[in-house]
N, C-alpha and C positions, 0 to 999 in steps of 0.2 A: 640718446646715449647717456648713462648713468655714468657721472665724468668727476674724476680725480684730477686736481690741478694742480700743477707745478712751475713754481718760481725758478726762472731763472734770467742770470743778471737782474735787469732792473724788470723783465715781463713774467708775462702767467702766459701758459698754454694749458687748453684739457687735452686728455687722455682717457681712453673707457676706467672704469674702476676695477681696481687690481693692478693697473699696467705699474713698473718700477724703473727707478732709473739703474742702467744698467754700467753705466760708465760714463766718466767727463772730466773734462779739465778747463781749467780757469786761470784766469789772469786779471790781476788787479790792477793796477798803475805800474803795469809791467812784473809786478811781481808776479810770479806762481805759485797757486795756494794749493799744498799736495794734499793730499785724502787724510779725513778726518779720523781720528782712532779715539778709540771710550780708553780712557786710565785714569787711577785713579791720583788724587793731589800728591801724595806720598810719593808715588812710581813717578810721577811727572817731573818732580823737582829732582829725584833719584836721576833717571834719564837725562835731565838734562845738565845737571852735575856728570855726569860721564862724559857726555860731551865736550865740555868746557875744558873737562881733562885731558883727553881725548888730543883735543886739538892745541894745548898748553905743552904735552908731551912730542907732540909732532916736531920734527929739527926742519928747519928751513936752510937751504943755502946761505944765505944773506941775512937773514933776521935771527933774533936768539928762536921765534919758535912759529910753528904756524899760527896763530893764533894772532890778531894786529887788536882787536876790541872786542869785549865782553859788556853790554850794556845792560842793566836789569830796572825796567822800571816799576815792577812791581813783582810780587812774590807768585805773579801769574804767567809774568811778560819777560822774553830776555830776547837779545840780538847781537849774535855773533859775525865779528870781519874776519874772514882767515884767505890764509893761502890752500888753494884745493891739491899741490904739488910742492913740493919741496925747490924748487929750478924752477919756480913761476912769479916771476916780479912784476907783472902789468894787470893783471883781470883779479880783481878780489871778489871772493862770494861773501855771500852775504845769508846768514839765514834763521829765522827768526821765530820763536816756539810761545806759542799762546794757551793757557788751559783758561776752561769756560764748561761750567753744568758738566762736571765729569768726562769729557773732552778733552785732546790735545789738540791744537789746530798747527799747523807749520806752513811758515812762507822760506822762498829762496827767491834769489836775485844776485846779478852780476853787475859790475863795477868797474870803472877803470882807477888807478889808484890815484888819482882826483880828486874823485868823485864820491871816493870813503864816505864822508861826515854826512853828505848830501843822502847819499842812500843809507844809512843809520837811521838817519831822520825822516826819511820817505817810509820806511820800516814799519819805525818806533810810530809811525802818526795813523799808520794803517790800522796796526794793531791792536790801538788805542782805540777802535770803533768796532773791533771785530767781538765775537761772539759765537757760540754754539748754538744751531738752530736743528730741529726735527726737518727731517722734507717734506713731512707736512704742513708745517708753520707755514703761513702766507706773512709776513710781518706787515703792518700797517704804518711804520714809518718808512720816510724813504731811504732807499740804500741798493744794496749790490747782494745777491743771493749764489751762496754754491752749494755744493754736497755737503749736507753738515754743519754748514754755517751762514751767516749773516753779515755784511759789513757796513753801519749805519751811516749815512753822508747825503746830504741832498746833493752835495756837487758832484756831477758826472766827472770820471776819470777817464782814461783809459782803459778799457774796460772790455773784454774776451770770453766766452765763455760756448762750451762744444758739451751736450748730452744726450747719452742715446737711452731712451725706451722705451721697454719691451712693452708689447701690445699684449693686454690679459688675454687669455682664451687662444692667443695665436702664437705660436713659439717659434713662427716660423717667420712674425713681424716685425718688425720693430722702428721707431721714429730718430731720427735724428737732427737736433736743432742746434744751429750757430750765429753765433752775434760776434761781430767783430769791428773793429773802425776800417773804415773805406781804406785808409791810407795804408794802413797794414798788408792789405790783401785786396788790391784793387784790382781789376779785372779790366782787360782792355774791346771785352765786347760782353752787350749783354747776356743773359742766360740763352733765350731762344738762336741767336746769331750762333754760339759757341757750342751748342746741341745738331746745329744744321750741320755745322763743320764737323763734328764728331762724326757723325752718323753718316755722313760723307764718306771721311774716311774710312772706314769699318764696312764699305759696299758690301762684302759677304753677307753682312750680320745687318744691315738696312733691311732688307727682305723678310728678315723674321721677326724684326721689331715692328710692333705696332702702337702708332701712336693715338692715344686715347684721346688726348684734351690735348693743347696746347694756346696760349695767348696770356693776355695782358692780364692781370688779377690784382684787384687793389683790396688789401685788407687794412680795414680800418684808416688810419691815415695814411698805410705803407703803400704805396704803386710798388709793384712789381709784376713779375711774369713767371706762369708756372707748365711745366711738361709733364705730360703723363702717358708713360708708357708700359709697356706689357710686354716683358723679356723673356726669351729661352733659356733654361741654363744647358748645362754638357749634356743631362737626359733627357732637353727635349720638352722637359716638364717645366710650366710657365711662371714664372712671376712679376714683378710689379714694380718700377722705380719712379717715384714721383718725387718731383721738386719743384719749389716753391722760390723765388727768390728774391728781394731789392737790395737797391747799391746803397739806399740811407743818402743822405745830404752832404756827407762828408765831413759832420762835425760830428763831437763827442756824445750828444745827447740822441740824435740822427744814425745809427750803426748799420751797417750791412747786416743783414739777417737770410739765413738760410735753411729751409725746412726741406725734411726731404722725408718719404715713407719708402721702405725696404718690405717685401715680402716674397715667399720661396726661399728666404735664407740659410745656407747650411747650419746644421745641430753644433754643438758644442764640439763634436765628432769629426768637421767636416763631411760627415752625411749629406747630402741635397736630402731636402724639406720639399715637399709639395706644396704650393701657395693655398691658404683653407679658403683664402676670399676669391669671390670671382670678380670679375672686373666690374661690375654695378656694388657690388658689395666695399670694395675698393677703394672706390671712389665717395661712393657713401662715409666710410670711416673719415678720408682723405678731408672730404669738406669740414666734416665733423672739428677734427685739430686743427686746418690751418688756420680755420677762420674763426679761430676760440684765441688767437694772439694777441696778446692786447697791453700795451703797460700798466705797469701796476699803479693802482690806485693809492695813495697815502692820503694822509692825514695833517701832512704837511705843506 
């Protein structure tokens, strides 16, 4: 397979070449880093002067205005505490605008009113590492990777990240990869256990599912266990759910990781798609990406 590779969080997966990412969301030390947009320095500083206004004009109940802190540390960097409601005294947002290489990057986060100063400065310390990144860039220091960006730290955070895709040549495939910490999303049995039970349940739909592979699969240092199966949709017409999964160690450096491949997937339409791979073909891909997971290598 002639393979395009992509960073995410702190790993690299391949993908055939041409495949894109088609969606994701991220989390940094609990912050959420929302999708990267091109503007330029002018419009950035413009935009984010509206905002400040924006929320300086807002009336609050109790305060003279929604707006609690305005913080700028650099002519790149600002972080705003406001009230998200006028009648809301306990949960403060929090949300934070970065330009970088012709980029705007944005984080949000919530608060108890506390915990203000603490998350300003969880903020302001993030963004202080963040940066615009191509997704093609592999960066060679270490850090944390999303759509569009980069966030440079040898120290693991807390640290989330969900993207899906698309498979070249096949529109009807697509991959989905997540890393998450244990404790967030822990699971009280493992993958195979919880697939027995499913499919259990679903007696009608047992009979048409066929299951391709199933057992223990250690990639790289990860132990985990992956399923592979061969689904009907409503026509009848077959595709493909594979997944991959470990629970990690339960520390920050250690994350749950979850792979899975989709194919037969309805058009942008909701059309049903005919699956183009057969089930050796599939599975062939399938080997192809899980076992291309690996963390990334730095220089540090």
């Amino acid at each position: 397979m002639n393979r395009a590779t992509f960073c995410v969080g702190r790993f690299l997966v391949d993908a055939p070449v041409g495949s894109r990412l088609s969606g994701g969301n991220y989390k940094y030390d609990f912050l959420a880093l929302l999708p990267v947009t091109e503007l330029s320095h002018h419009h950035f500083q413009e935009l984010v002067a509206a905002r400040q206004a924006t929320l300086s004009a807002g009336k609050h109940n109790v305060e003279p205005s929604l707006l609690r802190a305005a913080v700028q540390s650099d002519e790149d960097t600002w972080v705003f505490a406001f009230w998200e409601e006028p009648f809301i005294t306990a949960v403060i947002n929090l949300e934070g605008f970065r330009w970088s290489n012709g980029k705007m990057i944005r984080v949000k986060d919530e608060v108890s009113r506390d915990r203000q100063e603490f998350g300003l400065n969880r903020m302001q310390e993030a963004l202080s590492r963040l940066r615009a990144r191509a997704d093609t860039e592999i960066p060679t220091e270490p850090g944390y990777c999303f759509a569009g960006g980069f966030i440079a730290n040898p120290r693991w955070r807390n640290e989330e990240a969900t993207v899906e895709i698309d498979i070249a040549g096949h529109p009807d495939a697509y991959v989905t990869m997540t890393i998450y910490p244990l404790a967030s999303h822990k699971k009280d049995k493992p993958l195979l256990e919880r697939m027995g039970g499913l499919t259990a349940a679903l007696a009608n739909l047992a009979a048409s599912v066929r299951v391709l592979r199933k057992g223990e699969r250690r990639i790289g240092p990860y132990q985990g266990q992956e399923h592979l199966a061969s689904i009907p949709d409503s026509t009848g017409a077959r595709g493909h759910s594979f997944v991959w999964e470990t629970q990690g160690d339960g520390t920050l450096d250690t994350p749950a990781i979850k792979i899975e491949l989709t194919t037969g997937h309805p058009d942008s339409n909701g059309q049903p798609q005919r699956a183009a791979l057969t089930d050796r073909q599939a599975i062939a891909l399938w080997n192809e990406i899980v076992s291309s997971l690996r963390l990334r290598p730095t220089s540090s």
